[in-house]
N, C-alpha and C positions, 0 to 999 in steps of 0.2 A: 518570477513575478514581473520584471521589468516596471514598467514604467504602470502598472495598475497596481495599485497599492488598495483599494476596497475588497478584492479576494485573501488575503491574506489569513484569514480563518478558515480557508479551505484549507491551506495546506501547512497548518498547527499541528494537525494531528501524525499527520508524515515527519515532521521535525522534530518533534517531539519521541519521535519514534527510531528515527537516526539517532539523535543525542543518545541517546538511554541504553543505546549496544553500542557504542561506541566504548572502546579500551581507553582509560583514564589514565593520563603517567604518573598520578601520584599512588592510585591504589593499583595496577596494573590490572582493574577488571572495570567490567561497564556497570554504570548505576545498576543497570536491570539487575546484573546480578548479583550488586550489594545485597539489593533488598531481597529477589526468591532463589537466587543461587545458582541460576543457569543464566543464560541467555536466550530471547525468545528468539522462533521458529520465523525466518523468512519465506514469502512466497519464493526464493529460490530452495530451499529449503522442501517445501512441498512437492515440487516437480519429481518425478523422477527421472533419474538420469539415464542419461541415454548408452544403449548397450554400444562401448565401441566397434567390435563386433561390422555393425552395422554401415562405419563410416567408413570402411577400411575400404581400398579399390581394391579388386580382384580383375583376375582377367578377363572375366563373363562382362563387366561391368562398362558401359563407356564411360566416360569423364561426363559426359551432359546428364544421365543420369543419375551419378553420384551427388550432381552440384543440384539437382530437383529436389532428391530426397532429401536432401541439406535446409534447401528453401522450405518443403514441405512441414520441416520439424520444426523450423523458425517461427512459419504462419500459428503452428500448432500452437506456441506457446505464448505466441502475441493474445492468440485467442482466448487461451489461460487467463492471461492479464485482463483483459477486457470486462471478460466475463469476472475474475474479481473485483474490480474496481465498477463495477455495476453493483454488485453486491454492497458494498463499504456506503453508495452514494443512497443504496435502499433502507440499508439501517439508519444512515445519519436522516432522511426523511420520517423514520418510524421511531425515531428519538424526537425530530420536533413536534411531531403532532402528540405523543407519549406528553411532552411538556406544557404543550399550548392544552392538552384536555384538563388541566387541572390549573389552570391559569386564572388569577382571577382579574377582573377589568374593576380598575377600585375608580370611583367618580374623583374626578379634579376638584381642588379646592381655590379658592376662591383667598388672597390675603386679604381681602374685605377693603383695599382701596379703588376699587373698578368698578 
């Protein structure tokens, strides 16, 4: 956050969200799974992992190549990200308006000295 302290409710929902899989030293497990018994699923979690298989060098292989494919699967999973976090910032949109349709504007009142 630095020195902007007005966003701060953007990033409640990520804190909130460390906290809570976080291992506790008094009970040795994370609130989360006080309460449902596991712990939830990270987007690292979601990815699937990459066949070592793939990183290994062979002799076919140059070194520039190997260090593409590398970058290639980096890009790949930035783009993961992205496109998550597009998602997260569409629902929090389709929660305010969800809110504001049932909102109601009540008239100001008046202490009757004005």
């Amino acid at each position: 956050m630095k020195g902007n302290h007005k966003s701060w409710d953007e990033y409640l929902s990520h804190i909130e969200f460390a906290y809570n899989r976080v291992v506790h030293k008094t009970t040795n497990i994370s609130p989360f799974e006080v309460v449902y018994g596991f712990n939830p699923l990270t987007p690292l979690n979601l990815l699937p992992l990459p066949n070592p298989q793939e990183f290994v060098h062979k002799e076919g292989v140059t070194k520039d190549e190997f260090v593409k494919k590398v970058r290639r699967e980096r890009e790949r999973v930035r783009e993961v990200s992205v496109l998550r976090r597009m998602r997260v910032g569409q629902n929090r949109r389709g929660k305010r308006v969800q809110y504001n349709t049932f909102r109601r504007n009540f008239p100001l009142f008046n202490d009757g000295f004005s």
